[in-house]
Every structure is written in structure tokens, then in C-alpha cells.
matplotlib code that plots the C-alpha trace (Angstrom):
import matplotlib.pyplot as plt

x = [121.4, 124.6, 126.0, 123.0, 124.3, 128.2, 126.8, 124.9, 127.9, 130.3, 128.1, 128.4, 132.1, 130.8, 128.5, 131.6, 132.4, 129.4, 126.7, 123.1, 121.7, 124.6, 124.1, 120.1, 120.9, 123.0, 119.9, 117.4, 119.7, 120.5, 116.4, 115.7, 119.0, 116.7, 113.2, 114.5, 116.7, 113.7, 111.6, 114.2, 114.3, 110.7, 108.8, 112.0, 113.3, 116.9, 118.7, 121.5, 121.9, 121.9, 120.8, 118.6, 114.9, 112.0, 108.7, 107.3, 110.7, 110.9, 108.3, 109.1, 113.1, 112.1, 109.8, 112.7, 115.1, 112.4, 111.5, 115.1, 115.6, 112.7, 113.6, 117.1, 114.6, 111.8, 114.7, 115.8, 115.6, 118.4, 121.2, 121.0, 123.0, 126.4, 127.9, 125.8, 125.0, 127.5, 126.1, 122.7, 123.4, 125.1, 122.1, 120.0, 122.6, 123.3, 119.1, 118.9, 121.3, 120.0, 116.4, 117.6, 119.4, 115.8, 114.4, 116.8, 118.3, 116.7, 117.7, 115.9, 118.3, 120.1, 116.2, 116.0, 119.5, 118.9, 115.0, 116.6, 119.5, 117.4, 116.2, 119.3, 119.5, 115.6, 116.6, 119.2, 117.1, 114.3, 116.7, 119.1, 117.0, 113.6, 112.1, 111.3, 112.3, 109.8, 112.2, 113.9, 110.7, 109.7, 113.1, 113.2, 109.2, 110.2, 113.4, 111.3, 108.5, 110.7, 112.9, 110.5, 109.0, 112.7, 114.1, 110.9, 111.3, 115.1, 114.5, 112.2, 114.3, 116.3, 113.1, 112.7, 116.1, 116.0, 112.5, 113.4, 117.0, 117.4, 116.8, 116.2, 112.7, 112.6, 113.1, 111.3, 107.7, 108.2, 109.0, 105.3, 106.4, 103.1, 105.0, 105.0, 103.9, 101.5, 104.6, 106.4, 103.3, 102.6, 106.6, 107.4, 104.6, 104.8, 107.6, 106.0, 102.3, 104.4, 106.5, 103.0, 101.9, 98.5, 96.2, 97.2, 100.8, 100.4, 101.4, 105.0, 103.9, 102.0, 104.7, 107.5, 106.1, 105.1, 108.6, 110.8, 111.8, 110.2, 112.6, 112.1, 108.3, 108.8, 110.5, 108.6, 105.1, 107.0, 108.6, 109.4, 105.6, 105.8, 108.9, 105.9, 103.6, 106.6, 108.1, 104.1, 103.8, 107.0, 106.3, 102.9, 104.6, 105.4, 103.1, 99.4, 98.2, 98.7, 97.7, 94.2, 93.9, 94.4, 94.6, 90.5, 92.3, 94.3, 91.2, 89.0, 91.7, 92.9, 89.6, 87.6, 90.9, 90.8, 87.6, 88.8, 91.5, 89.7, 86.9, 90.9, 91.4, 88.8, 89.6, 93.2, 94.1, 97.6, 98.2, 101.2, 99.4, 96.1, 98.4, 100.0, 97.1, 95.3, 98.6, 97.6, 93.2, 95.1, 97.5, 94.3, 92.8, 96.1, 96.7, 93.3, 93.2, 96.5, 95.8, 92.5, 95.0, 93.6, 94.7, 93.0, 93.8, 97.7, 97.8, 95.5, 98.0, 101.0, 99.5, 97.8, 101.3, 102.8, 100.2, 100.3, 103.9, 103.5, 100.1, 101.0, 104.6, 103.3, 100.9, 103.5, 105.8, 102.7, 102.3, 105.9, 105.8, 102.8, 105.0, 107.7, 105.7, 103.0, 105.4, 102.7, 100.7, 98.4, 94.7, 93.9, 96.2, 96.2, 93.5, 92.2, 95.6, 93.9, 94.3, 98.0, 99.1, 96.3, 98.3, 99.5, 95.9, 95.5, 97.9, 96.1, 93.1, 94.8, 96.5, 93.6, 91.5, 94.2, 94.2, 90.3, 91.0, 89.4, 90.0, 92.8, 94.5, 96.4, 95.1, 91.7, 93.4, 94.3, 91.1, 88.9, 91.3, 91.0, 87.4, 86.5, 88.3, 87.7, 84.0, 84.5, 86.2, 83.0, 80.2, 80.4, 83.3, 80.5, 79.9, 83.7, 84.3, 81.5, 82.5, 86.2, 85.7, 82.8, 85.3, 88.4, 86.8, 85.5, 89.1, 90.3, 87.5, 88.0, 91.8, 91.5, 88.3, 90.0, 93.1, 92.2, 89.0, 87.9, 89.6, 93.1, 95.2, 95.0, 99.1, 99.7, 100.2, 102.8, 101.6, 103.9, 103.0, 105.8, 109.3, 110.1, 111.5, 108.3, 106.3, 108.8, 108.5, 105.0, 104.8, 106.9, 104.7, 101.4, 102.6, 103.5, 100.7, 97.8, 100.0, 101.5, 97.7, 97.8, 100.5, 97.8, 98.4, 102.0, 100.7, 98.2, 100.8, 103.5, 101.5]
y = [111.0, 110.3, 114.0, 114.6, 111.9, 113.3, 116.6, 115.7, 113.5, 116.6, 118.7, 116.5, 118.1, 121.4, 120.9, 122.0, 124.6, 126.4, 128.4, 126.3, 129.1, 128.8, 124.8, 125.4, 127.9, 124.9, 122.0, 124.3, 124.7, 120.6, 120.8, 122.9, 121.5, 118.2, 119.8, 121.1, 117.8, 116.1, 117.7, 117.6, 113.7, 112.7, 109.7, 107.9, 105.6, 107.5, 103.8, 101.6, 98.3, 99.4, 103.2, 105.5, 107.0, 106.0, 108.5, 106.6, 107.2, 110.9, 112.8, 110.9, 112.3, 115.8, 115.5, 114.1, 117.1, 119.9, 118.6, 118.3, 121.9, 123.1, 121.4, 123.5, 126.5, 125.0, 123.9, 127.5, 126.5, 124.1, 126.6, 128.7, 125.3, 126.3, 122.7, 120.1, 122.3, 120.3, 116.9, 118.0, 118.9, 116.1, 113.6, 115.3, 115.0, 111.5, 111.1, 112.4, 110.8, 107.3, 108.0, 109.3, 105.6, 104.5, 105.7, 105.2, 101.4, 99.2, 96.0, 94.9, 93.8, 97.6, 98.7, 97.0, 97.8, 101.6, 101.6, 99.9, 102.7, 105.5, 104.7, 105.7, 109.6, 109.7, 107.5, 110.3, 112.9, 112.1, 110.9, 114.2, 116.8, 115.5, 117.7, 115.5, 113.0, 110.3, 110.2, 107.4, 105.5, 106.7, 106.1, 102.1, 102.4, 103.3, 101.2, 98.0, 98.0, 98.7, 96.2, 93.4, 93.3, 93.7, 90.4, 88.7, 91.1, 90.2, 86.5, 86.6, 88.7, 86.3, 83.8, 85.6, 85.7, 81.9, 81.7, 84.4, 84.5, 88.4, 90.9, 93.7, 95.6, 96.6, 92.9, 91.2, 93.5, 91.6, 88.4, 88.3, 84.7, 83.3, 80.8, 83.6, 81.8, 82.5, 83.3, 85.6, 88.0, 88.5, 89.0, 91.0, 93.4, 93.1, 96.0, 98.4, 98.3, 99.0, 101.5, 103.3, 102.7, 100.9, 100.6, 97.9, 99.1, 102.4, 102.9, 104.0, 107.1, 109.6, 108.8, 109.7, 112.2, 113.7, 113.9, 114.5, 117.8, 119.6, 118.8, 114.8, 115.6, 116.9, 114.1, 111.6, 112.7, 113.7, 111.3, 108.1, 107.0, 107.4, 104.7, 101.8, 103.1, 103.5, 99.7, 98.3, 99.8, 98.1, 94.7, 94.5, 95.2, 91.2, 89.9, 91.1, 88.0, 86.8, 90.1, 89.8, 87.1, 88.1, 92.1, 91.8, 91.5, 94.9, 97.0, 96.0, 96.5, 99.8, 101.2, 100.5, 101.8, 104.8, 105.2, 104.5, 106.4, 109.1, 108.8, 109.1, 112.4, 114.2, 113.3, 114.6, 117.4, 117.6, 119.8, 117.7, 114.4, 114.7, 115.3, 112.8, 110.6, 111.7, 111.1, 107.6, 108.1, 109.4, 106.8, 104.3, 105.3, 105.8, 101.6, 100.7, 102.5, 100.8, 97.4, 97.1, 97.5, 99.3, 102.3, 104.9, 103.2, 102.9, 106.6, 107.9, 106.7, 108.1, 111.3, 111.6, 110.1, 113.1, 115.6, 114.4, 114.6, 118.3, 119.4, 117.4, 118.8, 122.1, 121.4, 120.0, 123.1, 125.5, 123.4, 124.0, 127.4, 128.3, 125.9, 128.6, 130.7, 129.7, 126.9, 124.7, 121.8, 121.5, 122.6, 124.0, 126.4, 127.0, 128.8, 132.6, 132.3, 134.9, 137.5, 137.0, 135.6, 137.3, 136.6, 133.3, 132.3, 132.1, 129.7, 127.8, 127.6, 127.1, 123.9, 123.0, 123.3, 121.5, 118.6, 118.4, 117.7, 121.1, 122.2, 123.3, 121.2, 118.0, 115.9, 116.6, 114.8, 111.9, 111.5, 111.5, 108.7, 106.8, 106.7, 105.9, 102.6, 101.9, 101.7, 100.2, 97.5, 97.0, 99.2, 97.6, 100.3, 102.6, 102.7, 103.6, 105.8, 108.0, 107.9, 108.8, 111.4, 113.0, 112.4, 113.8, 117.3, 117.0, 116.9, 119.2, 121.8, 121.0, 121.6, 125.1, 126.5, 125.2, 127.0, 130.1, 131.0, 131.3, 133.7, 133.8, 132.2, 135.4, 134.5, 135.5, 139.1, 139.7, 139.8, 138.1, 137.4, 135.8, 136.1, 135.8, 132.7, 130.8, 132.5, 131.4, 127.6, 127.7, 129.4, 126.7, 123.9, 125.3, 126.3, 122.8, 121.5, 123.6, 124.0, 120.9, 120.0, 122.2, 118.8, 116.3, 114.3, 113.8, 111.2, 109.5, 108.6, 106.8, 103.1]
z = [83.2, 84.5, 84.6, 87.1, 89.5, 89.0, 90.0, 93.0, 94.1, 93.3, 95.8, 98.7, 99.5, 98.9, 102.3, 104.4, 101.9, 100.6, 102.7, 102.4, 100.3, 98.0, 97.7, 97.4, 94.6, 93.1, 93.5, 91.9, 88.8, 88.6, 88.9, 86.0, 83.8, 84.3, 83.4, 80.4, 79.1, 80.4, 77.9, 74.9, 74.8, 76.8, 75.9, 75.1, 77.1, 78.3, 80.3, 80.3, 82.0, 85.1, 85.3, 83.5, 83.9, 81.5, 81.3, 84.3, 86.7, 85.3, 87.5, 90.5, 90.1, 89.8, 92.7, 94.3, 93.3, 94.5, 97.4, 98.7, 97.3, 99.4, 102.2, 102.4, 102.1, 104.8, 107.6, 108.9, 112.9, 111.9, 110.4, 113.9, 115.2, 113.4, 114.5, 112.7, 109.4, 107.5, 108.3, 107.8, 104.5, 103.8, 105.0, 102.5, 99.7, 100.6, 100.9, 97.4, 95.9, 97.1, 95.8, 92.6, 92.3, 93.5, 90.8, 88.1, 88.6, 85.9, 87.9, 90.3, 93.0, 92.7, 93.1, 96.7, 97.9, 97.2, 98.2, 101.6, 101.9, 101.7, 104.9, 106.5, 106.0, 106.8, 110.0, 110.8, 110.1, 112.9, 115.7, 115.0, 114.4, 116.0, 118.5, 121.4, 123.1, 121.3, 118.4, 119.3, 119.3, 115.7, 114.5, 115.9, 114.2, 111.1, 110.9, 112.0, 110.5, 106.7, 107.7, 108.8, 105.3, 103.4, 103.9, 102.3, 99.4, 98.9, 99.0, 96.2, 93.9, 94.1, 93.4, 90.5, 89.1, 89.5, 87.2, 84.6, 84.4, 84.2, 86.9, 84.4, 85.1, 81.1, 80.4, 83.0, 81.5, 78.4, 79.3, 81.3, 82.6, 85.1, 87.0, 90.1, 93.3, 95.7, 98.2, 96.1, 95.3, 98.9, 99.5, 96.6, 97.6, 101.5, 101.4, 99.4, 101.2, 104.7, 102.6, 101.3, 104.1, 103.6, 106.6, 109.3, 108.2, 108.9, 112.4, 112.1, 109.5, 112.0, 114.7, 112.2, 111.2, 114.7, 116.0, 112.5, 111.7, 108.7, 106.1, 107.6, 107.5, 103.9, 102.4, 104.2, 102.7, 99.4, 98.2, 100.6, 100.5, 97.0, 96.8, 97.8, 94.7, 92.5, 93.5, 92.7, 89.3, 88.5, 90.2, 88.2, 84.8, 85.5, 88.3, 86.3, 85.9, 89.5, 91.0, 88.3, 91.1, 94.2, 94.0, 95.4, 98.9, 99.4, 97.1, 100.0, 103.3, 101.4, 100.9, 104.3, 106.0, 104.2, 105.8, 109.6, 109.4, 107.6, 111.3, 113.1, 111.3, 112.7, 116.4, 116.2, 118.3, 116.6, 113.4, 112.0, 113.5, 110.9, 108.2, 108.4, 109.1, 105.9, 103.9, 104.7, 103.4, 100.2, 100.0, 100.7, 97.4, 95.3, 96.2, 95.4, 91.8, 91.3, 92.5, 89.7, 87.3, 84.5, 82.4, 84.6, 87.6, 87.1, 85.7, 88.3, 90.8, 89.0, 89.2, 92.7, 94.2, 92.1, 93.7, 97.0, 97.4, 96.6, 98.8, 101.9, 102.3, 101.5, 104.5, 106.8, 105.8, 107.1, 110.5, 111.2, 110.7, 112.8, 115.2, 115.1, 116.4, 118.9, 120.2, 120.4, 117.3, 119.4, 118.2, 121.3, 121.0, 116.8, 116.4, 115.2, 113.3, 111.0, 113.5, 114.2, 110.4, 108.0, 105.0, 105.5, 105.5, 102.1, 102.2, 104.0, 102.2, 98.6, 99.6, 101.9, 99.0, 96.7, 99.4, 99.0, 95.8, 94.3, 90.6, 89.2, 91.0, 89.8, 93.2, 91.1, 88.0, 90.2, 92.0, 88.9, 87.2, 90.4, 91.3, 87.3, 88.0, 91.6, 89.9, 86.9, 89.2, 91.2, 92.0, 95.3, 96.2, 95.7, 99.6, 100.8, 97.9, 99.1, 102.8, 102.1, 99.6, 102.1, 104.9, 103.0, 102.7, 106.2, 107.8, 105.5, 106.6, 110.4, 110.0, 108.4, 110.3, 113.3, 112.7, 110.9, 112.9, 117.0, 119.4, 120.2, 122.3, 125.3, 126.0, 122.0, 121.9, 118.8, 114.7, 112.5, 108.7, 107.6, 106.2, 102.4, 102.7, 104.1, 101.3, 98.7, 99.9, 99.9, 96.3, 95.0, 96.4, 95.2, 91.2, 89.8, 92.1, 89.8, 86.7, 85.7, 85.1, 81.9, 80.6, 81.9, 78.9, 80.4, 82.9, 81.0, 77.7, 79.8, 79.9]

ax = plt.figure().add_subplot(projection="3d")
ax.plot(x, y, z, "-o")
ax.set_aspect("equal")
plt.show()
């Protein structure tokens, strides 16, 4: 695993020496070199004492090495700025560099300091490249609200180091000591629920994502939210018994939330703004599954994290570049985009459908794992499960007949399809998204 990290950290001088394409050429070979050792040695546990990646940290550090790839691909309004290209590139090297320590530290304390710095490119990445003047006030949202749950978090690492004597995730599964306070559940989850976000949390994620700039929208929905589900599978692998307890609590916030902010969708007039607001319905039901616990609820979530990350950027990557063009998110003004970008609308219904949740794809996978143990939980969740998954394809619809049907805007005059590039992006979002369901059994062997 370590070769990987040298490489990334060798490109990171290359930023004021290469060309982006050549450097994106360079991520997507690191990407493959992984897939490939990745299959070689998986379902062995590749760590040391500090780094290394098991089956469960695998998926989310190839997700992690796409999406940045694609992100060079997505962010072509930023290379017209010849002056800030090199630090741009180097917040996304320095952004992937800190999630792939994320995902590969197998103590807990390096866990929280490298969850924490990743904050810091993604902090960059709004207030530099954001495109109005309301970034400043998603920035200090998104710093603040991470931050106000972090120190909790830290304190009770150390808690835990105190009661266990190791701060070794591997370790700290087997031990299964119970003698975890009331306190230190609600602290050691408090950071991952704002970092999901759950619902009551959720405030700083549409306004982040509202002013960021594609590649910030793209890692956002990609990967960052998936840090919170990542962190609670590994806090459970110790803290079972306690959450058997007290998990009742965020099953029932999550799940009527989900619901609310599902009604919030559908009153959005802003294309990246109901994205982003159903990135938080989906990540509603991916906490729920995981908080009962059971074996399809904690592979459910793997999974659905894993196809969310995929179908949500791919969304946010066909908002911006209808944004290009018009100039405008606005639905008012997005609409009979069938007229003016015929083929681009079939992108627009595959990942619409993916994001309903429609077979093949691996959201589908996700969503069936979930619900099976949302109900075998209680068959009291009967009630919001039906609402959200009604709900979920009722935004979806709205959002593509919206866009894609009605007259034209009568100030739109020109026709443009789209470049290679775009239709590249979005054809490496959507192929892992209905194809990596042919290696289902991948997600559901890794407990």
C-alpha cells in the first residue's frame, strides 16, 4: 500500500510541471495499478501498525482515487485561469492524499487527525474557486459545524485509550470491552452524523454545495459524506453493545428526516440545491440500515455509500455543465434542455434512473439490503420507508421532466451537445455504478 501513497506524494511537485491532462493520465494509472493489486491479494487484510487497507477500507480508496481523477476531467472553467492551476492541483493532491490516510490509518487517533485535515483542501476549494459571493458563508458552515462536533470526538479517543489500552481499530474489534459510557457513544458518533450529515445536522451540505465548484461539489457528495459512514462502521466494531441500546434514537431522527427533507426536495427551484438535498434522504436511509446493526444493514450501507458517491457526482457533474451553458441553476430557466442538448439527455435519465434506485444499478443493491433490515428492525419503519422511497422517485422525476421537457428559454438560441470530455466524465460515473453489481458478492463477504 505504501508505494501508492509515495506515488501520490511524488505527483504533488509535478503540479507546477505537468499539464492537468498529463497528471489526470497519471491518477487513472495509480487507479487501475490499485484495482488490479486489489484484486491479487483481496479478502486479506493488507496493514501494518499504522497503515494499510482491509476489504472494508478498499472500495472507499478507489472511490477516492476516481473521483479525484474525474474531478481533473469535470473542472475545465478552472484551467482557462493560467495563475492558480498549480494550486488547484495541488489542493486535490493534498485532498487525496489525506483521505487515502483516512482510509488507511489503523489507529484511531491518526484516523481523527486525517478525517479533521481533509477539511482543509475541501475548505479551499469552496472559498477559491466558489462562484459567488456566499462562499464565505458555506466555507465558515462547513468548517463550524465539523469542528464543533471534533473536539468531543478527540476527547474520547483519548477516553478510550485510557479503558482499552491500544488505539488500534483491528485490536479494539476484538477486545469488545462494554465499559463505554453513555458520554462517549454520543461523542464518538457526534462527528460522524454532522459529517454524513444526518437531518438536524444537515444545514451546512446544500449550502456547500450551492456555492463550491464542481470538483468541490464532486468530492463532497463522493466521498467526504462517506467519511461519517466509514468512521461509524468502525466505531461499532467496539461500541455494539452500547449502540444495541441506544441506536433506536438516530433510526427514528434519520428516518422521519429523510422524509422532510425528501417534502424540501420537491420545492427547490435550484438544480445543484435538490441534489444536494437528496444526498442527505439517501444518506437518511444508509444511517438507519447501519445503526440496526445487522448483516444486511452494515453491508447495505457499505454498498449504497459506494453507489451514492458515484450517481450523485455524476448528477452534480451534469448541473454544472448545463450551468456552462445557460448561465443560470435555476429551474426556471433549465428547462426543454432536450431541444438545445438532445444527447446529453440520456444522461440524464440513466443516472436519474440510477438515483431512483432502478436495476442494474448498485444503489438498487443498497436499497434492497437496507430496507430488509430497516424492517426486520421494526415494522413500525414500515410508514417512513414507504414515504421516502415514494418521495425519492418523486424528486427524481420532477428534476428530469423539469429539465428535459417544456419550452425553451426564448433568450437560448445556440445547440450545443457536448464536448468529449463531459461525455467521458459522465461514462466513467455510470459504468462502475451498473457493473460493479455483477461482483455483488464483494460487499456482502467483508463482515
Amino acid at each position: 500500500m505504501l508505494k501508492f501513497l509515495f506515488f501520490v506524494i511524488f505527483m504533488t511537485p509535478l503540479c507546477f510541471v505537468l499539464n492537468y491532462w498529463m497528471l489526470t493520465v497519471l491518477l487513472f494509472v495509480v487507479s487501475f495499478l490499485f484495482l488490479i493489486e486489489g484484486y491479487m491479494v483481496f479478502g486479506f487484510c493488507n496493514f501494518s501498525y499504522y497503515f494499510g487497507y482491509d476489504v472494508l477500507s478498499y472500495g472507499l480508496i478507489f472511490l477516492s482515487f476516481w473521483i479525484c481523477c474525474l474531478m481533473l476531467l469535470a473542472s475545465s472553467s478552472v484551467y482557462f485561469n493560467k495563475n492558480f492551476i498549480n494550486f488547484f492541483l495541488l489542493s486535490i493532491l493534498f485532498l487525496l492524499l489525506f483521505l487515502l490516510f483516512t482510509f488507511m490509518s489503523s489507529n484511531l487517533f491518526m484516523f481523527y487527525l486525517f478525517f479533521e485535515s481533509s477539511l482543509i483542501p475541501t475548505f479551499f476549494l469552496v472559498l477559491g474557486w466558489g462562484y459567488q459571493p456566499e462562499r464565505i458563508q458555506a466555507g465558515i458552515y462547513l468548517l463550524f459545524y465539523t469542528l464543533f462536533a471534533s473536539l468531543p470526538l478527540l476527547v474520547s479517543i483519548f477516553n478510550v485509550y485510557d479503558l482499552f489500552d491500544t488505539l488500534n481499530i483491528y485490536m479494539l474489534g476484538i477486545i469488545q470491552n462494554y465499559s463505554i459510557g453513555v458520554y462517549s457513544y454520543f461523542s464518538l458518533l457526534l462527528a460522524f452524523l454532522v459529517k454524513m450529515p444526518m437531518f438536524i445536522f444537515h444545514l451546512w451540505l446544500p449550502k456547500a454545495h450551492v456555492e463550491a465548484p464542481i470538483s468541490g461539489s464532486m468530492i463532497l457528495a463522493g466521498v467526504l459524506l462517506k467519511l461519517g459512514g466509514y468512521g461509524l462502521l468502525r466505531m461499532f466494531s467496539f461500541m455494539s453493545v452500547m449502540g444495541m441500546k441506544l441506536n433506536y434514537i438516530w433510526v427514528g431522527i434519520c428516518l422521519v428526516g429523510g422524509v422532510i427533507v425528501s417534502l424540501i426536495c420537491m420545492c427547490q427551484v435550484d438544480l445543484k440545491s435538490l441534489i444536494a438535498y437528496s444526498s442527505v434522504a439517501h444518506m437518511g436511509i444508509v444511517l438507519s440500515g447501519l445503526m440496526t446493526l445487522s448483516y444486511w444493514g452494515l453491508s447495505g450501507s457499505y454498498t449504497l455509500m459506494l453507489a451514492h458517491g458515484l450517481c450523485s457526482s455524476g448528477l452534480f457533474c451534469l448541473a454544472n455543465i448545463t450551468y456552462e451553458r445557460l448561465g443560470s441553476r435555476s429551474f426556471f430557466v433549465n428547462k426543454g434542455l432536450i431541444n438545445l442538448m438532445p444527447s446529453m439527455c440520456l444522461w440524464w435519465f440513466l443516472l436519474s434512473s440510477c438515483n431512483m434506485a432502478a436495476p442494474p444499478s448498485m444503489n438498487l443493491l443498497g436499497e434492497i439490503g437496507l430496507l430488509n433490515s430497516i424492517l426486520s428492525w421494526s415494522m413500525i419503519t414500515m410508514i417512513s420507508i414507504i414515504f421516502l422511497s415514494f418521495f425519492s422517485a418523486a424528486y427524481t422525476l420532477y428534476m428530469y421532466s423539469y429539465t428535459q421537457h417544456g419550452k425553451l428559454v426564448s433568450s437560448l438560441y445556440s445547440c450545443n451537445s457536448g464536448y468529449f470530455r463531459e461525455y467521458l466524465v459522465l461514462v466513467l460515473h455510470w459504468l462502475p455504478l451498473n457493473y460493479i453489481i455483477l461482483k455483488s458478492d464483494l460487499f456482502f463477504n467483508w463482515l
